[in-house]
N, CA, C and O atoms as a MOPAC input file, in Angstrom:
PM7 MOZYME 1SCF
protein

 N     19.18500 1    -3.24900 1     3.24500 1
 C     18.46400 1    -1.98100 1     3.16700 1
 C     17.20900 1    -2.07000 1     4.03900 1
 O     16.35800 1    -2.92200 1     3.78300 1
 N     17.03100 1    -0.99800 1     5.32400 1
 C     15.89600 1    -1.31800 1     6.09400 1
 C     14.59100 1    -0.43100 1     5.01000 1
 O     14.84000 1     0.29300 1     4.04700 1
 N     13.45100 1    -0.73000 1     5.46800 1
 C     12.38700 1    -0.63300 1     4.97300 1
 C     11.58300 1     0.47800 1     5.70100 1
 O     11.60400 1     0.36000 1     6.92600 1
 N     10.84000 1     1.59100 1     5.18700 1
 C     10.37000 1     2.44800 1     6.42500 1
 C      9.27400 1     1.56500 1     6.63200 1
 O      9.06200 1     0.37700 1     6.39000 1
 N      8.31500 1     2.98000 1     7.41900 1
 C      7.16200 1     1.02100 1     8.15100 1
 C      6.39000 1     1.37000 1     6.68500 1
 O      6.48400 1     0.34400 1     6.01200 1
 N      6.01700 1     1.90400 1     6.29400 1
 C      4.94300 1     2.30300 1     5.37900 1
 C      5.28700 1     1.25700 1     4.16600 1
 O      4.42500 1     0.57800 1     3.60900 1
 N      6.85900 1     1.23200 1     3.80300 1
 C      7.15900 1     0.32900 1     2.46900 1
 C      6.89800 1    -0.77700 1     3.43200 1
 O      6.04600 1    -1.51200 1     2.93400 1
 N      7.19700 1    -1.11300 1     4.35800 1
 C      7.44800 1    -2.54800 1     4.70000 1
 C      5.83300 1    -2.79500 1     4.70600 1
 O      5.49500 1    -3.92100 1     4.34300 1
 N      4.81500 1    -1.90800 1     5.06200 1
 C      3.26700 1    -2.65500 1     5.31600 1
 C      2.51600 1    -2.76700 1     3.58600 1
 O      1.53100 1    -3.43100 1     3.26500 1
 N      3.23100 1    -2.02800 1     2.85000 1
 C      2.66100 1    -1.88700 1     1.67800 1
 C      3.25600 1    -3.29800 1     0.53000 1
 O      2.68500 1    -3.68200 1    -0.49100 1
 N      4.69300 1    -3.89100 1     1.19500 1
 C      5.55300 1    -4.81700 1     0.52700 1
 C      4.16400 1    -5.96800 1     1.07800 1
 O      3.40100 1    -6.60200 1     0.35000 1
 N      4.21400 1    -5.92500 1     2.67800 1
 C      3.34200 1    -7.33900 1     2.79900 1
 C      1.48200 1    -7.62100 1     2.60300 1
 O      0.79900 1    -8.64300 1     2.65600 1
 N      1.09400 1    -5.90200 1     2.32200 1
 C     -0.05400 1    -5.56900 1     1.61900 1
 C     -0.41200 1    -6.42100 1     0.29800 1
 O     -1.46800 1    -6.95900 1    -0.03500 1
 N      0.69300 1    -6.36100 1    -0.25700 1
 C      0.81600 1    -7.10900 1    -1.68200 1
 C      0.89600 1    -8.20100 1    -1.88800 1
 O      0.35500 1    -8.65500 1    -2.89600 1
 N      1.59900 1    -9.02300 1    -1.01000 1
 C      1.63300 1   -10.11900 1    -0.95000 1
 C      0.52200 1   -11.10700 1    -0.16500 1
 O      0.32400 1   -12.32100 1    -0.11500 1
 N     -0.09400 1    -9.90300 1     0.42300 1
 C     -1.59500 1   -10.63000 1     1.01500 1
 C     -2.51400 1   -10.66200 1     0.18500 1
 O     -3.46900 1   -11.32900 1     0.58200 1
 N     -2.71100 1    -9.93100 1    -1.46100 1
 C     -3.61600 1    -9.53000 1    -1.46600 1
 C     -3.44800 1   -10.32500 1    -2.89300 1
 O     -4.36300 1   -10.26800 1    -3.71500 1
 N     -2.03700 1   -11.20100 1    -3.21100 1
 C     -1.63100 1   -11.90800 1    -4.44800 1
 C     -2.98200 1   -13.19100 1    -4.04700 1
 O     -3.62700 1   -13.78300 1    -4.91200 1
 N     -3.13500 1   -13.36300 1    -2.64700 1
 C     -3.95200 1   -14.85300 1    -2.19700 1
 C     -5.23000 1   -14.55500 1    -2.29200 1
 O     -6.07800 1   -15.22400 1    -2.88100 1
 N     -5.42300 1   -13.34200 1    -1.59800 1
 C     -7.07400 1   -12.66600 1    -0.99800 1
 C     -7.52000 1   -12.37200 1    -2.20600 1
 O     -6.82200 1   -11.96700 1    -3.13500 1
 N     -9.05800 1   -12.63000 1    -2.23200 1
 C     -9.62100 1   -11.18800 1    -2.92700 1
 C    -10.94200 1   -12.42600 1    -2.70400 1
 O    -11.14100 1   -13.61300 1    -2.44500 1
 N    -11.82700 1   -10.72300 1    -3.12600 1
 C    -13.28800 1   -11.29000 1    -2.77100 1
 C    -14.02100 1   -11.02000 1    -3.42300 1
 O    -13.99800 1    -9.91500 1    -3.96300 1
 N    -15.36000 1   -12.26800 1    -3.73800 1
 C    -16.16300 1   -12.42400 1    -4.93200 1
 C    -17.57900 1   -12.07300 1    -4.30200 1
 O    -17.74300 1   -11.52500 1    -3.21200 1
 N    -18.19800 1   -12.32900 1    -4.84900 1
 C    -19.96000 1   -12.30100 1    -5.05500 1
 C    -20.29500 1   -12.93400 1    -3.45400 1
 O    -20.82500 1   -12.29800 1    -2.54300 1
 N    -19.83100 1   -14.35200 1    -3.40300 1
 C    -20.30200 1   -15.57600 1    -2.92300 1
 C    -19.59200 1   -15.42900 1    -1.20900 1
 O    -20.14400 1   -15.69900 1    -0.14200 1
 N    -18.14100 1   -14.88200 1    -1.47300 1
 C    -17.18600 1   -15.07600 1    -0.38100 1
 C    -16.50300 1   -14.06500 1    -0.30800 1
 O    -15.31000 1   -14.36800 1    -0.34100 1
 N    -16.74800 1   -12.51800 1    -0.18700 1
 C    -16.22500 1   -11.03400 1    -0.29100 1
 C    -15.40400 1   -11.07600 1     0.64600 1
 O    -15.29400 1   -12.04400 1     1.39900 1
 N    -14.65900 1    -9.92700 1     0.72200 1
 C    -13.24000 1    -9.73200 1     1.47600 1
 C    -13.99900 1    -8.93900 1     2.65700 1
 O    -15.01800 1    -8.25800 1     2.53800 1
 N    -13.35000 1    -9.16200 1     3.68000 1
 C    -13.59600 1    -8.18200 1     5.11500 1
 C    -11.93600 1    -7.64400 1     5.04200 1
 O    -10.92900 1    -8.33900 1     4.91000 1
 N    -12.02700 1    -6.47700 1     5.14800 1
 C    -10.18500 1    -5.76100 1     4.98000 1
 C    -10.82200 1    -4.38300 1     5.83800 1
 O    -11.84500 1    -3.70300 1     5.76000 1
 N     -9.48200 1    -4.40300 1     6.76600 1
 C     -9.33700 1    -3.61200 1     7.74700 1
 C     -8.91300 1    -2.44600 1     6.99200 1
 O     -8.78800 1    -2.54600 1     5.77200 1
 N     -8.49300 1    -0.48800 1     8.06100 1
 C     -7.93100 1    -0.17500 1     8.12300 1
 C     -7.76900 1     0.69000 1     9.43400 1
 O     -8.67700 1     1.12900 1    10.14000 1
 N     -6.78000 1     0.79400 1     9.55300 1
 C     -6.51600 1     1.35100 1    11.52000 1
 C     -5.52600 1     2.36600 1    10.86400 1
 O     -4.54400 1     2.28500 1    10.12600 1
 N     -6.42100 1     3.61600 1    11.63200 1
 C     -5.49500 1     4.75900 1    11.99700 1
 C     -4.77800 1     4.81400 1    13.37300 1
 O     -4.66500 1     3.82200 1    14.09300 1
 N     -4.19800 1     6.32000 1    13.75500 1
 C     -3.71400 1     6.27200 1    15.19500 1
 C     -5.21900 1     6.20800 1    15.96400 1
 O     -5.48600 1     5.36900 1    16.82500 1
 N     -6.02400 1     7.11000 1    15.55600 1
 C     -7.12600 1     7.08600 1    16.12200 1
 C     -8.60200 1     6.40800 1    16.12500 1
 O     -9.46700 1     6.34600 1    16.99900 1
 N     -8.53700 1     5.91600 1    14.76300 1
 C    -10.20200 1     5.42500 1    14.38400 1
 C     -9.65500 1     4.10100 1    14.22000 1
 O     -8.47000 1     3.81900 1    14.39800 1
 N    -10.92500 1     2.98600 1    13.73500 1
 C    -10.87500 1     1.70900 1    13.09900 1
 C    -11.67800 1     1.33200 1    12.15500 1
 O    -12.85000 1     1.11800 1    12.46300 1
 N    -11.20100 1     1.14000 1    10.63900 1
 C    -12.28200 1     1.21400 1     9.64600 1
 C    -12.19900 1    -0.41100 1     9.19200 1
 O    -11.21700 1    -1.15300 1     9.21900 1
 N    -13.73600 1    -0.72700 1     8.71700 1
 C    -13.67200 1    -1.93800 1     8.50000 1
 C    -14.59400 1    -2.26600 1     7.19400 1
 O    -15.79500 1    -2.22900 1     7.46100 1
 N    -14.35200 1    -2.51000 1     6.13800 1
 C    -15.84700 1    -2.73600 1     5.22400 1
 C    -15.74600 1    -4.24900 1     4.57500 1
 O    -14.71100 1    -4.89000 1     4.75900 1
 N    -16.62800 1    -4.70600 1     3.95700 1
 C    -16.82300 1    -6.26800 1     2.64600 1
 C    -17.04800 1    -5.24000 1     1.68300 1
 O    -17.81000 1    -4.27300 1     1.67200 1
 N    -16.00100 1    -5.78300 1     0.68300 1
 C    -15.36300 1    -5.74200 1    -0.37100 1
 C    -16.03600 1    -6.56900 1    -1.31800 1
 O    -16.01100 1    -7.59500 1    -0.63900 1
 N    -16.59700 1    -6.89800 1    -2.33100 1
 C    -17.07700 1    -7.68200 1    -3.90300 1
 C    -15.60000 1    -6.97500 1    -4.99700 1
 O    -15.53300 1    -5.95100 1    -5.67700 1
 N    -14.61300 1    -8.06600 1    -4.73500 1
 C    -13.87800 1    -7.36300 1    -5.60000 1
 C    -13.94200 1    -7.53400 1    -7.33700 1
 O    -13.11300 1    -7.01700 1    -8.08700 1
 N    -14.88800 1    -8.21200 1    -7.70500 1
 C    -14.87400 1    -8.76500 1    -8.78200 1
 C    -16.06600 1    -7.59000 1    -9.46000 1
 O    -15.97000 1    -7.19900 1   -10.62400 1
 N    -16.94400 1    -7.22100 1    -8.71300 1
 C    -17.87800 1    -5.73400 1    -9.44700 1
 C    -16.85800 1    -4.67900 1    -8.49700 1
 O    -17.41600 1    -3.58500 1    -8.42400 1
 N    -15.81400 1    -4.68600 1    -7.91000 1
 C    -15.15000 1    -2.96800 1    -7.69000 1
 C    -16.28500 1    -2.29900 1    -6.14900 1
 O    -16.20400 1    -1.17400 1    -5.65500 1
 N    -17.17800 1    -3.35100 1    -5.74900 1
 C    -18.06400 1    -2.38000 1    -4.55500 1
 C    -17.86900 1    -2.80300 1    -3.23100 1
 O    -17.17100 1    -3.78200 1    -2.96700 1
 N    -18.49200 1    -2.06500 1    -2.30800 1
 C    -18.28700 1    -1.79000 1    -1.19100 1
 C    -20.00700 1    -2.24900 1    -1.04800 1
 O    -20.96900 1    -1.56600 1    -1.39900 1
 N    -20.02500 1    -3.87100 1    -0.30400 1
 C    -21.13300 1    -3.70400 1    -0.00900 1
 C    -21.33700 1    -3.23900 1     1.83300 1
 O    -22.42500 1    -2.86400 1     2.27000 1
 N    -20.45500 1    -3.32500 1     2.44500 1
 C    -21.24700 1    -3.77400 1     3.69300 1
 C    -20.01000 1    -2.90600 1     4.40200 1
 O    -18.93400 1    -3.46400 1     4.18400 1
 N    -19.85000 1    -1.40600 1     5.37700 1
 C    -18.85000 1    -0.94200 1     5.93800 1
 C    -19.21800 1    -0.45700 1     7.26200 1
 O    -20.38300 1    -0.07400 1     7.36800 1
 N    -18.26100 1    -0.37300 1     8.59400 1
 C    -18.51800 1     0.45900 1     9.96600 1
 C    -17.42300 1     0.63300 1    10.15200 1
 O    -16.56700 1    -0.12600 1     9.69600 1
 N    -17.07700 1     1.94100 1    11.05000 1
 C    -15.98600 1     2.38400 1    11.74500 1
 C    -15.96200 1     2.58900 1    12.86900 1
 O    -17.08500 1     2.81100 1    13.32100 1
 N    -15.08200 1     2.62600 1    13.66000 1
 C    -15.44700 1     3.40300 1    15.26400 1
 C    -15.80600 1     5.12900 1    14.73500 1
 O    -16.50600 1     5.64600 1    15.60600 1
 N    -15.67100 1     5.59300 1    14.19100 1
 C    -15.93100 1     7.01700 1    13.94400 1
 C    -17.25800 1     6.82500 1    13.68300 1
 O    -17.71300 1     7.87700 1    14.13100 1
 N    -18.57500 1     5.95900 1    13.10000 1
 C    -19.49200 1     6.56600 1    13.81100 1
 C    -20.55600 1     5.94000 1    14.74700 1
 O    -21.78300 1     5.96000 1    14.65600 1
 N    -19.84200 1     5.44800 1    15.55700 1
 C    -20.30700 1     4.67900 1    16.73800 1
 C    -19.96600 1     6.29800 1    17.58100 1
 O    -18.77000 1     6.56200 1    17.69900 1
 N    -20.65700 1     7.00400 1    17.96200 1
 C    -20.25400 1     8.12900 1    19.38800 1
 C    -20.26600 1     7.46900 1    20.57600 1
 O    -19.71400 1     8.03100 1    21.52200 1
 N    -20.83000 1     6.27100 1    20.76700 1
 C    -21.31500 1     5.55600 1    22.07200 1
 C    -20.08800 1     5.52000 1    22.58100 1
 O    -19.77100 1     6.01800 1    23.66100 1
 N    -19.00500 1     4.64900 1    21.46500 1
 C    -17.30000 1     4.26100 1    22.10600 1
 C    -16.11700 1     4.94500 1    21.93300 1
 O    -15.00600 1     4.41400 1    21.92300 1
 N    -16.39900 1     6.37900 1    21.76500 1
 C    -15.72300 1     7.32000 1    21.60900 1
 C    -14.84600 1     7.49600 1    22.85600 1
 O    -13.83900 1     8.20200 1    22.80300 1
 N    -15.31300 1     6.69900 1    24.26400 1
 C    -14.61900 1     7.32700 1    25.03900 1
 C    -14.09900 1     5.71000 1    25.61700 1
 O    -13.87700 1     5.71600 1    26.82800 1
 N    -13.91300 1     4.56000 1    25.03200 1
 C    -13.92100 1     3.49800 1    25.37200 1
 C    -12.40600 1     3.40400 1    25.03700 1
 O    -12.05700 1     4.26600 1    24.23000 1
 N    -10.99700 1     2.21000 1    25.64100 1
 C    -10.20200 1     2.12300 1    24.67700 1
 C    -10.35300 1     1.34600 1    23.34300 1
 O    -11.30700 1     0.66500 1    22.96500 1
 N     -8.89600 1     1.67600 1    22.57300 1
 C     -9.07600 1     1.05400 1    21.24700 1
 C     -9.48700 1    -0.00200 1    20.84400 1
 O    -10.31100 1    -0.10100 1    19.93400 1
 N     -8.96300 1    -0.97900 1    21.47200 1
 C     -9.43700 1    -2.61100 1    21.64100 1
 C    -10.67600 1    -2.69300 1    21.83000 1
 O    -11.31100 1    -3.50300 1    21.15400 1
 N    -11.32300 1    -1.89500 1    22.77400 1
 C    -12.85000 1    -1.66200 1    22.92600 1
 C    -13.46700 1    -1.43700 1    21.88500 1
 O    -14.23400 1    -2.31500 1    21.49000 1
 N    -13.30100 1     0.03800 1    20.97300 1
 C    -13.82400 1     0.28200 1    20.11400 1
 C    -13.65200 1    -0.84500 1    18.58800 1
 O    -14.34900 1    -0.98800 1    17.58300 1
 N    -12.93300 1    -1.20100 1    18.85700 1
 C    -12.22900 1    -2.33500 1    17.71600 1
 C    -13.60300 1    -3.40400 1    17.79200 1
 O    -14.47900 1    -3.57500 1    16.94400 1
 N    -13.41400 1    -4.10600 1    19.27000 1
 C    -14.26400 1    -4.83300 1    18.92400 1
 C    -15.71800 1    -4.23700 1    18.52200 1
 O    -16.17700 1    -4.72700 1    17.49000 1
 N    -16.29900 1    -3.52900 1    18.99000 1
 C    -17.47600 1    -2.60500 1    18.68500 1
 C    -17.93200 1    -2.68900 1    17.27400 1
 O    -19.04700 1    -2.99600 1    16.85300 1
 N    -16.87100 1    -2.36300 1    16.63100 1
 C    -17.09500 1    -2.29900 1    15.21100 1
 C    -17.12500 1    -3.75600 1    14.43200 1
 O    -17.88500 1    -3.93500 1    13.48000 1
 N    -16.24700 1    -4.76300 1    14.91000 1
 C    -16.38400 1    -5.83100 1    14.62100 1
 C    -17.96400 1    -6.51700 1    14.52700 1
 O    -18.51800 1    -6.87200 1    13.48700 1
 N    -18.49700 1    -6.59400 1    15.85700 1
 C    -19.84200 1    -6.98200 1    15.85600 1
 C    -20.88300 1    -5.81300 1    15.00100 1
 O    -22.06500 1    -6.15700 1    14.98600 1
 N    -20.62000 1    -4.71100 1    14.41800 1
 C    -21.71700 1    -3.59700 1    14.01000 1
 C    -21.09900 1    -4.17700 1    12.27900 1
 O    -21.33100 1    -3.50100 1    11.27700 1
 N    -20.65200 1    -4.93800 1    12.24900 1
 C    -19.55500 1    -5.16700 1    10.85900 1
 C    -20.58300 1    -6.47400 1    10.69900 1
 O    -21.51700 1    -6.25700 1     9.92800 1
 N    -20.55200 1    -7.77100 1    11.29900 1
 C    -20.92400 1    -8.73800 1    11.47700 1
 C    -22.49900 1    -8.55900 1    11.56600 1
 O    -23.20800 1    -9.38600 1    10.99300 1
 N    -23.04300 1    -7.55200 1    12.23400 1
 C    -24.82200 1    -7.71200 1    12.15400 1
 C    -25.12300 1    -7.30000 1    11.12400 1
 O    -26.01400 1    -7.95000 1    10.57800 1
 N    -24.39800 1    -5.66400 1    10.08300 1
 C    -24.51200 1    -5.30400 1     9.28200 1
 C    -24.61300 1    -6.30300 1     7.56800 1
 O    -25.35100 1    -6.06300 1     6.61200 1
 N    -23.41800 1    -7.58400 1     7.74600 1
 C    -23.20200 1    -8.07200 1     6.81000 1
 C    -24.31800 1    -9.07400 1     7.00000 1
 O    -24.90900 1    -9.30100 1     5.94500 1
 N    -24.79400 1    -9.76900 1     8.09800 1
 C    -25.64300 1   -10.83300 1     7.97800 1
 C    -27.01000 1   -10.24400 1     7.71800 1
 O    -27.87600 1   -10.87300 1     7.11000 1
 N    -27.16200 1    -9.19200 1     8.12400 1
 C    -28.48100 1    -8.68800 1     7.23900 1
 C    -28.54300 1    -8.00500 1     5.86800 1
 O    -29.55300 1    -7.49900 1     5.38000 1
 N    -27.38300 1    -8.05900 1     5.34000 1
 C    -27.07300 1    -7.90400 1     4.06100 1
 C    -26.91400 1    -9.20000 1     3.31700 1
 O    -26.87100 1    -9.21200 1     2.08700 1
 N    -26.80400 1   -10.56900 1     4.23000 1
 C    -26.88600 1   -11.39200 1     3.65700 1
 C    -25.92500 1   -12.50800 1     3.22700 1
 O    -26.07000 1   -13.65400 1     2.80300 1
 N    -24.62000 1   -11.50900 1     3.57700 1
 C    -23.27300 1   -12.16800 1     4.04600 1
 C    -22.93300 1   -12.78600 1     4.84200 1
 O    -22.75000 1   -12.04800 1     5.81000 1
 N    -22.58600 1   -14.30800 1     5.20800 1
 C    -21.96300 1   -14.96400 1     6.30600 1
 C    -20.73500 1   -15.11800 1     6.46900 1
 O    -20.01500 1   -15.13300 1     7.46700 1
 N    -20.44300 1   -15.30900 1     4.66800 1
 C    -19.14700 1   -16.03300 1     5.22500 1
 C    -18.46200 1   -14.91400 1     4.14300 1
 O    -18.95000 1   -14.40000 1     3.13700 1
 N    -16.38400 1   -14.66500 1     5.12400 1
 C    -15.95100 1   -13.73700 1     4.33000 1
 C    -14.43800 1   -14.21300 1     4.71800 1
 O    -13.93700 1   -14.69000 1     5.73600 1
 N    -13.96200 1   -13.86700 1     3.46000 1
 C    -12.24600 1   -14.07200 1     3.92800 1
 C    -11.49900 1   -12.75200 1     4.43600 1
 O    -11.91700 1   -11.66700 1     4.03300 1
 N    -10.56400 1   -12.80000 1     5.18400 1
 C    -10.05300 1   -11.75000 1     6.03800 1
 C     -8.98500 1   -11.04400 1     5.60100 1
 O     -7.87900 1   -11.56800 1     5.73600 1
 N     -9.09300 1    -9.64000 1     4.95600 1
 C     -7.92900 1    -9.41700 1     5.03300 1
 C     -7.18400 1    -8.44900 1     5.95400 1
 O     -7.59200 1    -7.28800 1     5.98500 1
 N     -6.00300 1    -8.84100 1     6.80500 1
 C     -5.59600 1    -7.83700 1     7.61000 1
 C     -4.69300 1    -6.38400 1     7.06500 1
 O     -4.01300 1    -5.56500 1     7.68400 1
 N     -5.10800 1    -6.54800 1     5.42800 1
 C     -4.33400 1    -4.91700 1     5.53300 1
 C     -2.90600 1    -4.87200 1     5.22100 1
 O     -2.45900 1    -3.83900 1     4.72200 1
 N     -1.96800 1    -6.08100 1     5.50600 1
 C     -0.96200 1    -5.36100 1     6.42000 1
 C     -0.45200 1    -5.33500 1     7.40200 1
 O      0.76500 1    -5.51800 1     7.38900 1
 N     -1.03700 1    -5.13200 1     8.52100 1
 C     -1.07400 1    -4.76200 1     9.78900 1
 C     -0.79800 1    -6.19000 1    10.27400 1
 O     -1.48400 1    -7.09400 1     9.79700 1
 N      0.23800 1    -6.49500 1    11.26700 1
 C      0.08600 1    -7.90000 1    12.36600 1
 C     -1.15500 1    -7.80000 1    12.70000 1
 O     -1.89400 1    -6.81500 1    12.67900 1
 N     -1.46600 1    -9.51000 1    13.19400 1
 C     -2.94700 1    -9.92200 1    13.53100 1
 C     -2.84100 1   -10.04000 1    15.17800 1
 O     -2.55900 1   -11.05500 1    15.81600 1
 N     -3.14300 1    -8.72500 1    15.68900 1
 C     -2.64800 1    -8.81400 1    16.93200 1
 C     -3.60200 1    -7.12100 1    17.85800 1
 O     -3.67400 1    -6.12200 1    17.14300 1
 N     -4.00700 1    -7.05300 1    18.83500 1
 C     -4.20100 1    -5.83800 1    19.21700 1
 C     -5.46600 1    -5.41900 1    18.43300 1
 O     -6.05800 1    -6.35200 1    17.89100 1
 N     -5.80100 1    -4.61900 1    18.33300 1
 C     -6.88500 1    -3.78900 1    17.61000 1
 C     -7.69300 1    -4.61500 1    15.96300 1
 O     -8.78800 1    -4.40900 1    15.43800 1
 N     -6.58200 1    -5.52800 1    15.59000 1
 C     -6.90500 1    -6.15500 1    14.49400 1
 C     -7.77000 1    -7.46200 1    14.96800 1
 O     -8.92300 1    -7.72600 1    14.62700 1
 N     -6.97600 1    -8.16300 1    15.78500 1
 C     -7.15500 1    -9.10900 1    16.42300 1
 C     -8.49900 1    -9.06900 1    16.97900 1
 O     -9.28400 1   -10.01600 1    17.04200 1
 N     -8.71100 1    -7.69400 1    17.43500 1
 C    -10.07400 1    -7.47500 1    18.32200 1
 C    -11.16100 1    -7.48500 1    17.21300 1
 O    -12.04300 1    -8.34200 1    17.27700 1
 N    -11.14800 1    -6.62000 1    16.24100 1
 C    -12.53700 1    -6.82600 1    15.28400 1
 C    -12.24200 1    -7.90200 1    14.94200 1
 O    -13.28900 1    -8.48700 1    15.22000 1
 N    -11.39600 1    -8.87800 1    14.40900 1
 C    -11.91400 1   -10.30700 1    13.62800 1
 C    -12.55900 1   -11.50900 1    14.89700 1
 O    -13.17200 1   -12.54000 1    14.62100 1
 N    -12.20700 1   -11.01000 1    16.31500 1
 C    -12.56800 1   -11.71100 1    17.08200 1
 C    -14.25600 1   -11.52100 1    17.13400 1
 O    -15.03400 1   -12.35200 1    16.66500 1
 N    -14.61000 1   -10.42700 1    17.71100 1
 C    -15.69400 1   -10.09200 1    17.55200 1
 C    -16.72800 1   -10.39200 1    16.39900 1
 O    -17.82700 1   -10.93900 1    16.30900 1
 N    -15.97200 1    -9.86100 1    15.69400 1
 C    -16.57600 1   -10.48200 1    13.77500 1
 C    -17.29900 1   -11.87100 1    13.65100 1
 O    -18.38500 1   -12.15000 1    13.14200 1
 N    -16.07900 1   -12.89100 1    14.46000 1
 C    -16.35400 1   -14.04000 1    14.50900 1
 C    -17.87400 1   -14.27900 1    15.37400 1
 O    -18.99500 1   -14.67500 1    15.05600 1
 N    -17.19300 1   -13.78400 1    16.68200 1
 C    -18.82100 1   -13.78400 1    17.70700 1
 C    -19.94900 1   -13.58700 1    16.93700 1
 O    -20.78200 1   -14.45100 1    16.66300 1
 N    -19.95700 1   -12.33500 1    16.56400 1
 C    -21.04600 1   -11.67200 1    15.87300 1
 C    -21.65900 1   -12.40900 1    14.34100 1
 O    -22.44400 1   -11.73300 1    13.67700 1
 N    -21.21200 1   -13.95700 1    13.78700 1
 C    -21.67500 1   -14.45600 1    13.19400 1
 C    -21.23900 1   -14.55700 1    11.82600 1
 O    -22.04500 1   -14.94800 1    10.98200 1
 N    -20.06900 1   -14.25200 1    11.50600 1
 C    -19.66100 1   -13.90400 1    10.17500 1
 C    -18.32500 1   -15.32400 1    10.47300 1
 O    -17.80600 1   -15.57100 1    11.56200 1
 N    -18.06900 1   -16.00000 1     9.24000 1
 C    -16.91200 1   -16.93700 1     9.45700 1
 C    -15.90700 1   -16.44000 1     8.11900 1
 O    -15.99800 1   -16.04400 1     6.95700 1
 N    -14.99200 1   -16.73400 1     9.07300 1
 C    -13.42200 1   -16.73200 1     8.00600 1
 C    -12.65900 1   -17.34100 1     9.02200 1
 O    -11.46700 1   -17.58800 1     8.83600 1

């Protein structure tokens, strides 16, 4: 029985997320990619919050940049945001999504920009 893409990203969603999850000390960085934008926030999954989030939607600067561009963009605005929040270190979750292209680009950047996973 084939899988549409949506069951198939939501089957390996689950199974990423049986390993992941993020605390106080070591919060989750978890993607999400539309056709058009790239959303990225840290996760405290143990209080339910959202401490630390950026998207390409509101960067206007890279609105006209490609995706990979804007990807990374957000990666480093993700990474300055969390280290002055106080966050260094975070485990990654990709969502879902292969670690490749647009994903690939914010955790790269992420990395640059000072945040480890």
């Amino acid at each position: 029985m084939a899988f549409s893409k949506i069951a198939r990203r939501a089957k390996i969603k689950r199974r990423i997320r049986k390993r992941v999850s993020g605390n106080a000390e070591i919060p989750r960085l978890t993607v999400y990619r539309s056709n058009k934008q790239i959303y990225a926030q840290i996760v405290d999954d143990l209080k339910g919050i959202t401490l630390v989030s950026a998207s390409s939607q509101m960067m206007k600067e890279t609105e006209k940049l490609p995706k990979i561009e804007q990807a990374a963009a957000v990666g480093k605005l993700i990474a300055e945001k969390a280290l002055k929040a106080g966050v260094n270190q975070v485990v990654f979750d990709r969502n879902g999504y292969l670690y490749h292209g647009r994903v690939k680009s914010l955790a790269d950047s992420a990395r640059e920009g000072g945040l480890k996973f």
